[in-house]
C-alpha positions as CSV (number, residue, x, y, z in Angstrom):
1,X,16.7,5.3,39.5
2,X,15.7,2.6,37.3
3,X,12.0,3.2,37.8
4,X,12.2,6.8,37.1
5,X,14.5,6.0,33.7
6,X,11.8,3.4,32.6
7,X,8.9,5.4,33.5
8,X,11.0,8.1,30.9
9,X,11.8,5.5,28.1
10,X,7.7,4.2,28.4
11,X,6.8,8.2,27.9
12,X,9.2,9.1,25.4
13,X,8.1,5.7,24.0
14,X,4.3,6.9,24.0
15,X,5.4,10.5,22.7
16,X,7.6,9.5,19.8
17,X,5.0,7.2,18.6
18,X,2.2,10.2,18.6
19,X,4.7,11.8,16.8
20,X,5.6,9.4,14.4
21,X,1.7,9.1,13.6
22,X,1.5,12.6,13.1
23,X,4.8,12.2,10.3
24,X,2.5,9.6,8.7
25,X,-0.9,11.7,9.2
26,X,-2.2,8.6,10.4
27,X,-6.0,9.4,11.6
28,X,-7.4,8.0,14.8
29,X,-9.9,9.0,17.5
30,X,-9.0,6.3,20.4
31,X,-6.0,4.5,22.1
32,X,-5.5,1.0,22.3
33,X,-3.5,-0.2,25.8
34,X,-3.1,-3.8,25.3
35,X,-1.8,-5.6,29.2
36,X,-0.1,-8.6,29.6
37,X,-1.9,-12.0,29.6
38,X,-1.3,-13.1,32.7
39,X,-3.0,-10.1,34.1
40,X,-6.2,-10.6,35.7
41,X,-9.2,-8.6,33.7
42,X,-10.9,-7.7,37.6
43,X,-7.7,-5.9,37.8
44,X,-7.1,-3.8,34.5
45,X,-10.6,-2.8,34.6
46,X,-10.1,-1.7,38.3
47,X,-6.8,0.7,37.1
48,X,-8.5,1.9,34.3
49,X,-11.9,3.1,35.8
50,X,-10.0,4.7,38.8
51,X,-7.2,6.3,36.3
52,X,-9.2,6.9,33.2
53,X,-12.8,8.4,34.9
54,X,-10.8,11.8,36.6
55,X,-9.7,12.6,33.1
56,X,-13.0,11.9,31.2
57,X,-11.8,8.8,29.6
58,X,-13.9,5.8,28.9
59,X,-12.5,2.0,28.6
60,X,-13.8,-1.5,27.3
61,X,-12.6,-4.2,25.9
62,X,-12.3,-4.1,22.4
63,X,-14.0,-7.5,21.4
64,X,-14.9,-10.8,22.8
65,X,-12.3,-12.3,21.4
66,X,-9.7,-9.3,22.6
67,X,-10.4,-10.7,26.6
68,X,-7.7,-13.4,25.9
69,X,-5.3,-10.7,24.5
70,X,-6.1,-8.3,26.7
71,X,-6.8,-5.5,24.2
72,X,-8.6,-2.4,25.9
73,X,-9.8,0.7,23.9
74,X,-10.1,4.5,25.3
75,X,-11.9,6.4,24.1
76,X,-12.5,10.7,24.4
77,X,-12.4,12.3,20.7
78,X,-11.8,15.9,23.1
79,X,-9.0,14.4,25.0
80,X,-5.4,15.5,24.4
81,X,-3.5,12.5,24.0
82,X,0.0,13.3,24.4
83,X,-1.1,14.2,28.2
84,X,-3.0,10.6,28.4
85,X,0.8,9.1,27.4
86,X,2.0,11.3,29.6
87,X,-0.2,10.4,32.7
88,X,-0.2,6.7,31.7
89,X,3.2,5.9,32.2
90,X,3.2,7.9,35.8
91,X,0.9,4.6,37.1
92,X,2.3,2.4,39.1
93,X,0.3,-0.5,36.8
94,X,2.0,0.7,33.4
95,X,4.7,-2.1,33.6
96,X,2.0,-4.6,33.3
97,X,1.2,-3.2,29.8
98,X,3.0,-4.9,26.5
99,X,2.5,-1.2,24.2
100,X,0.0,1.7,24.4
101,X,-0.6,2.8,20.7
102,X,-3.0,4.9,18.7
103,X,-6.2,3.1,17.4
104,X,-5.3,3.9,13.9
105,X,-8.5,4.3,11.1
106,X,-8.3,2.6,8.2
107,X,-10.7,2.5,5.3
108,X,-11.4,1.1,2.5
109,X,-10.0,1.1,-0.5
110,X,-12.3,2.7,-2.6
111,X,-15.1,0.5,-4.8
112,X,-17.1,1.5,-6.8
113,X,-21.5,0.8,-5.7
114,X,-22.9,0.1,-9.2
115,X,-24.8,-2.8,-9.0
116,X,-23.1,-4.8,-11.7
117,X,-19.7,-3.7,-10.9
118,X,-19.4,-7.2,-8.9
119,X,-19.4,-8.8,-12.2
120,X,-16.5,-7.0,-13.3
121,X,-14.1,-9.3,-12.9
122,X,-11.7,-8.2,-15.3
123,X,-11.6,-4.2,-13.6
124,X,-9.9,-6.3,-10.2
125,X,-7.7,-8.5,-12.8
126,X,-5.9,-5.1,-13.8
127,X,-5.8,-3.6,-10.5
128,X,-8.5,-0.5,-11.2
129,X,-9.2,-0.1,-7.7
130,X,-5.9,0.6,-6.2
131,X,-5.2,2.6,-9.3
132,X,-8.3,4.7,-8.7
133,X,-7.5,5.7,-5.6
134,X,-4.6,8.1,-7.1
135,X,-6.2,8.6,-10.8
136,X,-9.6,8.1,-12.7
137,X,-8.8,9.9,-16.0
138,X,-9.4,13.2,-15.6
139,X,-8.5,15.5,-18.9
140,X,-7.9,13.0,-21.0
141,X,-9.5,12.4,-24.1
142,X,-9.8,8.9,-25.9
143,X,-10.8,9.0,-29.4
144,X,-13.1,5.3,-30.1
145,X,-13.1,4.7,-33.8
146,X,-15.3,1.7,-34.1
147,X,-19.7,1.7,-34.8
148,X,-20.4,4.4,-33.0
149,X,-21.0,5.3,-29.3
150,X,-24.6,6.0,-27.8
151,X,-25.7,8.1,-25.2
152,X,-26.6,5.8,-22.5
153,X,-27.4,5.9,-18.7
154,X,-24.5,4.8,-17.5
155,X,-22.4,6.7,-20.7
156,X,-24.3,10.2,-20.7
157,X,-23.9,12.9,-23.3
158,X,-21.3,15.1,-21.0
159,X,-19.0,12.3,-21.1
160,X,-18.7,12.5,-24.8
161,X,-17.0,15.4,-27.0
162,X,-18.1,16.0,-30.9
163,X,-17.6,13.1,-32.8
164,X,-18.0,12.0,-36.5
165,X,-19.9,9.0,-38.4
166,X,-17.4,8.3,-41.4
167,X,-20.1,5.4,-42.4
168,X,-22.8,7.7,-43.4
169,X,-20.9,10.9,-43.5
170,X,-22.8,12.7,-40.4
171,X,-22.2,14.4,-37.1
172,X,-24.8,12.0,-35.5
173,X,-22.4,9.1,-33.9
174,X,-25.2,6.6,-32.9
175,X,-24.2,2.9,-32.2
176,X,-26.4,0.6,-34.4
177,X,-24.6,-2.5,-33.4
178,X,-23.4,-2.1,-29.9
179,X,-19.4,-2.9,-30.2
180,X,-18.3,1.2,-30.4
181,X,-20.5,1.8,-26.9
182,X,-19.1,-1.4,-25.7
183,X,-15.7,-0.4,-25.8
184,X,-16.4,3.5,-24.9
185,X,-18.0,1.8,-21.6
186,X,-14.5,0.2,-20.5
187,X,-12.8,3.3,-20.9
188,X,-14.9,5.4,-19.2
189,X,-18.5,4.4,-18.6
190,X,-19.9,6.5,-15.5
191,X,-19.0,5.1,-12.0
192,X,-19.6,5.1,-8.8
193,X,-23.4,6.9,-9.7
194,X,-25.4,3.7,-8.4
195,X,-26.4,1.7,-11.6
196,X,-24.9,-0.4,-14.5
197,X,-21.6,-0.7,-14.3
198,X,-18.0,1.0,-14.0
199,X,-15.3,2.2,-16.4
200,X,-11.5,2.2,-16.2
201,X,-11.2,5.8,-16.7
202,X,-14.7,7.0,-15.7
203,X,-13.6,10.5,-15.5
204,X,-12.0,10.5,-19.2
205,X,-13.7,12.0,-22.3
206,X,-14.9,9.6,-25.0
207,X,-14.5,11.3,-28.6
208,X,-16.7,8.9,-31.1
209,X,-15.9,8.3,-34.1
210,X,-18.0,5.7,-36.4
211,X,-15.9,3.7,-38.8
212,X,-17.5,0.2,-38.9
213,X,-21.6,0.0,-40.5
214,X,-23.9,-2.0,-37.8
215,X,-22.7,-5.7,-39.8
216,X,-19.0,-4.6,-38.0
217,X,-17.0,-3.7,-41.2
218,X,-15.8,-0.4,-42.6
219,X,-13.1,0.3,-44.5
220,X,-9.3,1.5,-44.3
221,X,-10.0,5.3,-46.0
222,X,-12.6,6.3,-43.4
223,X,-10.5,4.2,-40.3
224,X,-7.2,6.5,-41.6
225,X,-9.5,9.9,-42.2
226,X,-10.6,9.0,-38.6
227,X,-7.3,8.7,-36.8
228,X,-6.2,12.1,-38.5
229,X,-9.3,13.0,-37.3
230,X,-8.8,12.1,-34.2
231,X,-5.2,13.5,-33.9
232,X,-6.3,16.9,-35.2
233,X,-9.3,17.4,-32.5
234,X,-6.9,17.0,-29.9
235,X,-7.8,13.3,-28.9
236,X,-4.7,12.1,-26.5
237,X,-5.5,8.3,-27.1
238,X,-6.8,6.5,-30.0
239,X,-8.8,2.9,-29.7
240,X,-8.9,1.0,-32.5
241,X,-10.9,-2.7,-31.8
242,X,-10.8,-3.5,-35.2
243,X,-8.7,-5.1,-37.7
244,X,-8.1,-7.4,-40.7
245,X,-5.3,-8.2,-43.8
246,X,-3.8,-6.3,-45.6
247,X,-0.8,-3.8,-45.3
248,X,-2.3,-0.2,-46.1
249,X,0.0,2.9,-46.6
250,X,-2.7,5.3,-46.4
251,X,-3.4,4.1,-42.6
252,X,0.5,3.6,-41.6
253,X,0.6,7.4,-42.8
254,X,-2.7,8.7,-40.3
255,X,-1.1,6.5,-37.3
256,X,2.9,8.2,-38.1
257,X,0.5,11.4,-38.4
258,X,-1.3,11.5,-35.3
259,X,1.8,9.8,-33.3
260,X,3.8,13.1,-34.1
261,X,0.6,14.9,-32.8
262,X,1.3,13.5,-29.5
263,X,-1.4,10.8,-29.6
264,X,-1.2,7.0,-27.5
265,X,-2.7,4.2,-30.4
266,X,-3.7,1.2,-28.6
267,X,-5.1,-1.8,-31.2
268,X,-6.9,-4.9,-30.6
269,X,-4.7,-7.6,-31.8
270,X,-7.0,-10.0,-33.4
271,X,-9.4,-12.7,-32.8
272,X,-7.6,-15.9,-35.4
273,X,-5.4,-17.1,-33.1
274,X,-3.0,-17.6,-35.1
275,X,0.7,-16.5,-34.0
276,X,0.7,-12.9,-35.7
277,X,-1.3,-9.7,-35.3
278,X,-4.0,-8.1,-37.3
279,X,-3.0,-5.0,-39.1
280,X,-3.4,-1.8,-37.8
281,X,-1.9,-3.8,-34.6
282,X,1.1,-4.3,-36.2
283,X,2.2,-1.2,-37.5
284,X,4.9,1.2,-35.8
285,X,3.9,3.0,-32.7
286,X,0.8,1.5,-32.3
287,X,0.3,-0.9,-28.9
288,X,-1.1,-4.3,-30.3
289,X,-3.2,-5.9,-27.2
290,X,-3.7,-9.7,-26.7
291,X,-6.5,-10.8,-24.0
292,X,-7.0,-13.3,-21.4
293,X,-9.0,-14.9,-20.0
294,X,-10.8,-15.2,-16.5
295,X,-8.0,-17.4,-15.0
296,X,-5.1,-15.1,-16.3
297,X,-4.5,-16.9,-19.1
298,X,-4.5,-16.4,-22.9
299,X,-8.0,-16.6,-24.2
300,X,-7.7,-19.3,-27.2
301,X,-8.9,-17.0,-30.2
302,X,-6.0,-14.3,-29.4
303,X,-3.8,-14.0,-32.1
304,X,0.2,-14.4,-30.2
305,X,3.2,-13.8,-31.1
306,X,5.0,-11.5,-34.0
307,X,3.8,-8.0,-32.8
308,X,1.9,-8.4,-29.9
309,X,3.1,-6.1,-26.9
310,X,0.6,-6.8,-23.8
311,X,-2.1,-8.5,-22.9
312,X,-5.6,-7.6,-20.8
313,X,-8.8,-9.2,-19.6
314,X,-10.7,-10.2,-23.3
315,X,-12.7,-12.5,-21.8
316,X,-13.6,-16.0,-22.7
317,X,-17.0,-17.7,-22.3
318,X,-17.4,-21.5,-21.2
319,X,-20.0,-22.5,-23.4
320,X,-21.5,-24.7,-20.5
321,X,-22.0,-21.1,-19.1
322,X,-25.2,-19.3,-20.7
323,X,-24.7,-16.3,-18.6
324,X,-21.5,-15.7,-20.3
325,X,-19.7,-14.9,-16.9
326,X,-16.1,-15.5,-18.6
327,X,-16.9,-12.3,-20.3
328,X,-16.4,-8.7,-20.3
329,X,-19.5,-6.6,-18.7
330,X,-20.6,-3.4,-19.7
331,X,-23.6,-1.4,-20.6
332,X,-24.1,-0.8,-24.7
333,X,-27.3,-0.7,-26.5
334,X,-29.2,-3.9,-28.0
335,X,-28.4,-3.8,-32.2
336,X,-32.0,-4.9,-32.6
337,X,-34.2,-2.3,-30.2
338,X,-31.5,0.0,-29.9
339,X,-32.3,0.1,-25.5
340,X,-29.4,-0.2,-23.1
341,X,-28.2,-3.5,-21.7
342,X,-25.8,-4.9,-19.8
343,X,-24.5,-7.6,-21.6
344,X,-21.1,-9.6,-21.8
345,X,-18.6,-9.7,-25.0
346,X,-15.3,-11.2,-25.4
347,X,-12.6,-10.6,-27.9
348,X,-9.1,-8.8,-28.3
349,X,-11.5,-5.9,-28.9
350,X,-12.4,-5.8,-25.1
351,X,-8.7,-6.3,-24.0
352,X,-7.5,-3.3,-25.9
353,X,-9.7,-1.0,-24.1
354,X,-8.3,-2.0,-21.1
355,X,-5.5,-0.7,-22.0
356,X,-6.4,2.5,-23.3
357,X,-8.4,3.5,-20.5
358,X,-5.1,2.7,-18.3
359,X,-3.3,5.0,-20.9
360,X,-5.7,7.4,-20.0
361,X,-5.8,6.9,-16.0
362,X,-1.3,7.5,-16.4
363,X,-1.8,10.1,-18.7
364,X,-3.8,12.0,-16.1
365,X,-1.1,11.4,-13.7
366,X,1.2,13.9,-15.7
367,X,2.7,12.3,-18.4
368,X,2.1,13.4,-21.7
369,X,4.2,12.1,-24.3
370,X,2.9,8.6,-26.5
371,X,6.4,7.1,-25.9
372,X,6.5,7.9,-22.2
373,X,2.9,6.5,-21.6
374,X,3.7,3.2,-24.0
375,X,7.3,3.1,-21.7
376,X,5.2,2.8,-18.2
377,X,2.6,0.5,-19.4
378,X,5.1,-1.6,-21.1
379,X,7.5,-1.7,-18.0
380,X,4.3,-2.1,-15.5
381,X,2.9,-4.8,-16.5
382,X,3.0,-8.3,-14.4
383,X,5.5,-10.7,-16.2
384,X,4.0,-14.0,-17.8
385,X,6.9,-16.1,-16.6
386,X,8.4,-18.8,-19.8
387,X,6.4,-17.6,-22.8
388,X,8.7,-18.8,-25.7
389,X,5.7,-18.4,-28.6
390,X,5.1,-14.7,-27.4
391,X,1.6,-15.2,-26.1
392,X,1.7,-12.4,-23.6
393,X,3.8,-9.5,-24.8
394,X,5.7,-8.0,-22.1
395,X,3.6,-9.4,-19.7
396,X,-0.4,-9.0,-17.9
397,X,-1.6,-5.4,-17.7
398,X,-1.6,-3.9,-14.8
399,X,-3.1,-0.4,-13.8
400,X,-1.8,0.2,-10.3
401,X,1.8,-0.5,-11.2
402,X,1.3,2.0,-14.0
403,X,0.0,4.4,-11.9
404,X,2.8,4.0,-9.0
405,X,5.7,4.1,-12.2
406,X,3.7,7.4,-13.8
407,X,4.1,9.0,-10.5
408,X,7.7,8.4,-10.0
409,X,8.7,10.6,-12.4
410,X,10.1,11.5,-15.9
411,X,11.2,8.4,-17.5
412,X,14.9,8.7,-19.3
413,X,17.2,6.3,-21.5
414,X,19.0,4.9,-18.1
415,X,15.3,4.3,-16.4
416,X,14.9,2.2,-20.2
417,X,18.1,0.9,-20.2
418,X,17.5,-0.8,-16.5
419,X,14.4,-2.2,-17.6
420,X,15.8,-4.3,-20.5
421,X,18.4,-5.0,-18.2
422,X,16.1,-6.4,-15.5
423,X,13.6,-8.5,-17.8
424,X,16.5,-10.0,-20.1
425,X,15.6,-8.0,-23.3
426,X,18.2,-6.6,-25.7
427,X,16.0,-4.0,-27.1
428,X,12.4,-2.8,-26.8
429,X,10.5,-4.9,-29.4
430,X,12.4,-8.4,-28.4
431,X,14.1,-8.3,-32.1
432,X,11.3,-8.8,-34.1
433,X,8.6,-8.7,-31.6
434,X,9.3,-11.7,-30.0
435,X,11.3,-12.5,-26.7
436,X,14.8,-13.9,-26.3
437,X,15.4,-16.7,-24.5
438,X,17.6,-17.1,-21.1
439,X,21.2,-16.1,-22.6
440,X,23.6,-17.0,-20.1
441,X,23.2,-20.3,-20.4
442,X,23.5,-20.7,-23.8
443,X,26.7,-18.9,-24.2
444,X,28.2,-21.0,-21.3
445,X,27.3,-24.0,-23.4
446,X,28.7,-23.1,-26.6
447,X,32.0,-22.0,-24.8
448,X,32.1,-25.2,-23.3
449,X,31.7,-27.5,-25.8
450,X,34.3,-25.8,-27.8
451,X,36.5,-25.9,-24.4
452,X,36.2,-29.3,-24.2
453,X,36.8,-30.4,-28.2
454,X,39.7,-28.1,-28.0
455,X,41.1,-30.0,-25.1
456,X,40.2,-33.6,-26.9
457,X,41.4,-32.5,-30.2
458,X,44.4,-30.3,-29.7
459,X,44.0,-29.2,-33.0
460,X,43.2,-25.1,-34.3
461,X,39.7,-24.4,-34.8
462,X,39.9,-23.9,-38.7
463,X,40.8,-27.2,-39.4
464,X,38.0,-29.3,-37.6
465,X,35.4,-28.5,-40.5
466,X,31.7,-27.4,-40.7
467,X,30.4,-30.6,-39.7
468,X,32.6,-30.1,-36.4
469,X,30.9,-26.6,-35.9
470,X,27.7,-27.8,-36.4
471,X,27.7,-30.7,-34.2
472,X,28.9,-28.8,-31.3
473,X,26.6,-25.9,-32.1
474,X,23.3,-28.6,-32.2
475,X,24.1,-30.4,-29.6
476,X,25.4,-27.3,-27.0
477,X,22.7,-24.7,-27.7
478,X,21.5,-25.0,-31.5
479,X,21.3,-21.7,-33.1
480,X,19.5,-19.9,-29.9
481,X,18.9,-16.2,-31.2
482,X,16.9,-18.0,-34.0
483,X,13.8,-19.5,-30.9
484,X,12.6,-16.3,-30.5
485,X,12.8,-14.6,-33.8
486,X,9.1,-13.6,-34.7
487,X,8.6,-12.9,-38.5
488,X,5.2,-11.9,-39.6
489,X,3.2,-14.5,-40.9
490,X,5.4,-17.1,-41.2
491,X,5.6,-20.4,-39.2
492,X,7.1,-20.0,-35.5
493,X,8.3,-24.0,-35.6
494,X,11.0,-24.4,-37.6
495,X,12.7,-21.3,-36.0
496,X,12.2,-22.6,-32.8
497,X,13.9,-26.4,-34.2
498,X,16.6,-24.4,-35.7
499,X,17.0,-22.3,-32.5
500,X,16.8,-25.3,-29.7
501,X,19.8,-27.9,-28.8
502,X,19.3,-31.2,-29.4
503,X,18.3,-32.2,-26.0
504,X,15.5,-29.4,-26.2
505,X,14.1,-31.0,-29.1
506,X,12.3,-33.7,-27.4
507,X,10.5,-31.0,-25.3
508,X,9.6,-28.6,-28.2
509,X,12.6,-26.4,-27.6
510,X,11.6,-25.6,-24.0
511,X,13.3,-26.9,-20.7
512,X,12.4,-28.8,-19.0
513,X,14.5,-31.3,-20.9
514,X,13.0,-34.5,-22.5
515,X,15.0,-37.8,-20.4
516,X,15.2,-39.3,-24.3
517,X,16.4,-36.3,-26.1
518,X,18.6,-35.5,-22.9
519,X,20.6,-38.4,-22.7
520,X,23.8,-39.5,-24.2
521,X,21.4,-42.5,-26.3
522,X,21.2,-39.9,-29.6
523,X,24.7,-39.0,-29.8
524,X,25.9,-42.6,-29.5
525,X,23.5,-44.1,-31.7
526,X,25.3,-41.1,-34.2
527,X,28.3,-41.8,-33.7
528,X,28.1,-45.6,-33.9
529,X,26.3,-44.8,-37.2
530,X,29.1,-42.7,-38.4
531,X,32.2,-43.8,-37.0
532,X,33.3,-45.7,-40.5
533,X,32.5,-42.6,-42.7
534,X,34.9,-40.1,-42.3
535,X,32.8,-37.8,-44.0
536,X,30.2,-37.7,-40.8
537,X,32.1,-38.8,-38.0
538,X,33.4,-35.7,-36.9
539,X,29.8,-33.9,-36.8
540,X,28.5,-37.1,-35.0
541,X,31.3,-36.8,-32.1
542,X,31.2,-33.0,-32.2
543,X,27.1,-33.5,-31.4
544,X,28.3,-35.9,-28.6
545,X,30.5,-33.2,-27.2
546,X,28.2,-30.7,-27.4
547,X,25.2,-32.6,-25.8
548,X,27.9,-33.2,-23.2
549,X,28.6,-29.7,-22.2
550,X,24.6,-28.6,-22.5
551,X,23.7,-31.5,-19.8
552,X,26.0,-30.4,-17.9
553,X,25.3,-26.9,-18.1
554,X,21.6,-27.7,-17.7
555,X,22.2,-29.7,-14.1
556,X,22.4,-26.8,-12.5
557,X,20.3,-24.4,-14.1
558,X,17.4,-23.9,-12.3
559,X,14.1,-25.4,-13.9
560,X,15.9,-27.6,-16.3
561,X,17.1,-30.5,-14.0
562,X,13.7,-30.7,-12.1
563,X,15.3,-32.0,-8.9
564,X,18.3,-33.6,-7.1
565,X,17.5,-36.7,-9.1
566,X,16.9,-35.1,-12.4
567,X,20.4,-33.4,-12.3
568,X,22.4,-36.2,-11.5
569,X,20.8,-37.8,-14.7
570,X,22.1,-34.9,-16.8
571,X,25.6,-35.0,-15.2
572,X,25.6,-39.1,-15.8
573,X,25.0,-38.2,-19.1
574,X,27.3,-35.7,-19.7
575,X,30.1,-37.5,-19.0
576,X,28.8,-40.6,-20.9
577,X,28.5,-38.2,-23.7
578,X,32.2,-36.9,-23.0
579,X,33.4,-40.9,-22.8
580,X,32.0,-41.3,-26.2
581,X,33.6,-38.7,-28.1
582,X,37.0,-39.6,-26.4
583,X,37.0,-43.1,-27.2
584,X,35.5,-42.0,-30.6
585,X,38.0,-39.6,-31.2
586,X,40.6,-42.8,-30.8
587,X,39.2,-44.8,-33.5
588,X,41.2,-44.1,-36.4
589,X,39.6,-42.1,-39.4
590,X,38.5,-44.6,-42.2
C-alpha cells in the first residue's frame, strides 16, 4: 500500500510539475532526472539504457562536473513527456531519484551586437537591456532642439521626421558641430544592425530641430519658436541640452504651450556646478537632469541642488585617460570634416538624453500624458541614499523600473500619495526643489526637550522667554524645515547652519554626529559663561536641555550613533547635559 501511494504522489508529482510549466509557458526539449549521490553511476546508466532505449529515449550525463551530482539528461524532442513521468515512476529504481524536472531553456537577455555597444557603459548603468526586452520606443517622437542632427550610418534618414534649422532659417537640419547628432544618437541611434553603436530608444523618431550655430550658442527666440514648433508637429518629447542665465518669459510661455499640447520636456541641467540649475531646467513642467559619472556618482561639473529632479549617466573623463572611457559613446559627425565618428562627450547634455529616450521607451508602453510619464520616471528611479545638498534629484535613472511601473497601470493621486509616503517627501518638488530631512526624529527631539524643561521648570511656557525657545530649539533640532529649503541662486550653507542642531554643526549639519559638537562640553562651557547674566542664562541652559534630549534621541537612531560604543557616548552625554541644566537651574538668578 505504501508503494503504490508513493509510486502515485512521485507521478502526480511529475504531472503537476508538467503542468505547472505549461502555466508558466516555460520552453524545454529534455528532462533532467537527477539520482541520489550515493548511487553508483554503473547502475543509473544500467536503468536508464534498459528503461529509456524501448521508448526511444536517449541518456548522458549532463557534464563532467554533473557525475558527482548525479545529473542525467533525456533527451527525444518527439517524445510525449507526460507518459515518460508516467512510466518513470512505475520503475522499481525511481526511489533512488532526488526530482525528475523539465530541462527548462533560458536565454539571453537580449544585447545589442554593434561593435561599440561594449563601450556603452552608461546604456547598462540605466538598465536599457532589461528595459528593451518589453519596449524600444516604438511611435514615439522626440523633438532635439540643439545644432542640428545628421544623417549618419548608424542615425539613417528613416529615423528622422521633417525638422527645421532656426539658425539659418532653412528646412536643411545638418549638424555642423556634432552636439545635436550626439544627443539624437542616445535617444535613438540604430541598434542591433551590426555597426557603431546603440540608442536608448532605437525604434523612436528623432524630429531635429537646429537652435544652436556650430560655435554651440543660439538664442532664446528661435529655442521658444522651436519648442512651439515642436509641440505643434506633434513631437511627444522635447530635448533641450542647452542652457544658460537669464529668466525669459517668451520661453516659459513655448514650454506652458507645448506642455498643454501633451508634450514630456526633459533639460540638461547645466555644466557650473554650482548648486542651482540652468534655465530652461528650471522652469515649471520641464525635467531638469543632473549626470554622473562612471562609478554612480555625481560628475563634479553638474550643477545640484535648487531644481534638479534626476540624475543619468553624463560621463566624466579621467584626464590620465586619453581614450576618454569615463564618457558617453555615440556616433556624430567630426565639426571639422563633417564624416561620422564615434567619439566620447560628457556633460549634463548627455545625461538628459538619457532620460528622454527612457521617456520615450514608457511612453511606448502606453502612457501618454507628460505628468504621467514625469510621475513613473520620477517614482522609478534608484534612490541616492543621504543627499542633503540635492545632488541627485529623486534619485539614479533607471529604465527597467520605469518600464515595469509604466506597465502596471494608470497612475492616480493614491498611487502619488504612497510614493511621497514611502520616500519621506511632503510634496512632489521637496518644497523648493530640495529634499526634507528625516522628520521623526526631529519632532521627537523638540517634544522632548520641551518635556524635559517643563518638568525642570514647572513653570507655563509663555513665561520662559525667547532666549528659552531658542536654546531648546538649537540645541534639540535647530530650525530643521530650513536644511533642505533650496532657493535659487542663493547660498545652500547658512540654511543648512540655521536648519541643523547644535550637535550637527560640527558635522556640517549631517549625522553622523561630531564627538566635539555632540557632547555636553558646548553647553557647559555656555552655561558657565552665562550663569551670572540673567539676561543669557536661560538660553544657555535651555541649549543644555536641548542638546540633552537630541543625544539622546540620536543613540538610537540608526546611523547617528555609529555603534554600541558611539551610543553610549551620546546617552553619557545626555544626561551630563540634563545634570547641568538641573544644577544650573538651582543657582539663583543674578
Amino acid at each position: 500500500m505504501k508503494r503504490l501511494l508513493g509510486l502515485g504522489l512521485f507521478c502526480l508529482a511529475l504531472l503537476w510539475g508538467l503542468g505547472s510549466s505549461s502555466a508558466r509557458s516555460g520552453e524545454y526539449t529534455s528532462w533532467i532526472v537527477n539520482f541520489r549521490n550515493e548511487v553508483p553511476t554503473a547502475a543509473i546508466e544500467q536503468w536508464l539504457g534498459d528503461w529509456g532505449q524501448p521508448l526511444g529515449l536517449r541518456w548522458r550525463l549532463n557534464s563532467t562536473f554533473a557525475q558527482g551530482e548525479r545529473v542525467y539528461v533525456l533527451e527525444n524532442a518527439q517524445v510525449a513527456w507526460a507518459e515518460v513521468a508516467a512510466s518513470l515512476a512505475q520503475q522499481p529504481w525511481h526511489q533512488r531519484l532526488e526530482y525528475a524536472e523539465p530541462n527548462y531553456i533560458y536565454r539571453a537577455t537580449w544585447v545589442p551586437n554593434d561593435p561599440g555597444y561594449p563601450k556603452q557603459w552608461h546604456l547598462r548603468a540605466i538598465n536599457a537591456e532589461q528595459a528593451w526586452e518589453d519596449s524600444r520606443g516604438e511611435g514615439a517622437i522626440v523633438a532635439v532642439i540643439d545644432t542640428g542632427v545628421s544623417v549618419l550610418p548608424d542615425l539613417p534618414a528613416s529615423q528622422l521626421v521633417p525638422g527645421y534649422d532656426f539658425v539659418n532659417d532653412r528646412e536643411d537640419v545638418r549638424d555642423d558641430s556634432g552636439h545635436g547628432s550626439h544627443v539624437a544618437g542616445t535617444i535613438a541611434q540604430t541598434t542591433n544592425n551590426g555597426i557603431g553603436v546603440a540608442g536608448v530608444a532605437h525604434r523612436a523618431k528623432i524630429m531635429p530641430l537646429k537652435v544652436l550655430a556650430a560655435w554651440g550658442g543660439g538664442t532664446v527666440a528661435d529655442i521658444a519658436d522651436a519648442v512651439r514648433l515642436a509641440a505643434d508637429r506633434g513631437a511627444h518629447i522635447i530635448n533641450l541640452s542647452l542652457g544658460g542665465g537669464g529668466d525669459s518669459h517668451l520661453l516659459k510661455e513655448a514650454i506652458a504651450y507645448a506642455h498643454r499640447q501633451g508634450v514630456l520636456i526633459v533639460a540638461a541641467a547645466g555644466n557650473e556646478g554650482q548648486s542651482s540649475v540652468s534655465y530652461p531646467a528650471r522652469y515649471p513642467h520641464v525635467l531638469a537632469v543632473g549626470a554622473t559619472n562612471a562609478t554612480d556618482r555625481k560628475a563634479g561639473y553638474s550643477n545640484y541642488g535648487a531644481g534638479l529632479d534626476l540624475v543619468a549617466p553624463g560621463g566624466e573623463y579621467d584626464p590620465a585617460d586619453e581614450e576618454r572611457r569615463g564618457g558617453i559613446w555615440q556616433q556624430t559627425i567630426d565639426a571639422e570634416t563633417g564624416t561620422d565618428v564615434l567619439q566620447s562627450f560628457q556633460g549634463t547634455s548627455m545625461a538628459a538624453p538619457h532620460v528622454a529616450g527612457v521617456a520615450a521607451l514608457v511612453r511606448a508602453s502606453g502612457l501618454t500624458h507628460p505628468d504621467d510619464i514625469e510621475t513613473v520616471l520620477l517614482r522609478s528611479v534608484r534612490p541616492a541614499g543621504n543627499d542633503p545638498d540635492n545632488a541627485y534629484g529623486a534619485g539614479h535613472l533607471d529604465a527597467a523600473r520605469a518600464i515595469a511601473l509604466a506597465q502596471q497601470g494608470q497612475l492616480g493621486w493614491r498611487d502619488f500619495w504612497r510614493w511621497l509616503q514611502e520616500n519621506g517627501y511632503l510634496n512632489p518638488r521637496f518644497w523648493w526643489d530640495g529634499g526634507l530631512p528625516a522628520l521623526m526624529p526631529k519632532v521627537v527631539m523638540v517634544i522632548a526637550a520641551y518635556l524635559v524643561a517643563w518638568l525642570l521648570r514647572r513653570l507655563p511656557f509663555w513665561q520662559w522667554g525667547a532666549g528659552f525657545h531658542g536654546g531648546l530649539w538649537l540645541g534639540s533640532s535647530g530650525l530643521f524645515w530650513f536644511q533642505h529649503l533650496y532657493v535659487f541662486d542663493a547660498p545652500q550653507t547658512p540654511l543648512r547652519w540655521l536648519g541643523s542642531s547644535l550637535p550637527e554643526w560640527g558635522s556640517g549639519g549631517t549625522w553622523p554626529l561630531h564627538p566635539l559638537t555632540a557632547s555636553v562640553l558646548l553647553p557647559l562651557v555656555a552655561v558657565v559663561l552665562t550663569l551670572s547674566h540673567s539676561r543669557y542664562r536661560n538660553g544657555a541652559i535651555a541649549l543644555s536641555i536641548g542638546t540633552g534630549a537630541h543625544l539622546a534621541i540620536a543613540a538610537f537612531f540608526p546611523g547617528a550613533a555609529s555603534g554600541p560604543w558611539g551610543a553610549g557616548f551620546l546617552l553619557v552625554n545626555a544626561l551630563l547635559c540634563l545634570g547641568l541644566a538641573k544644577l544650573a537651574l538651582r543657582v539663583p538668578t543674578p
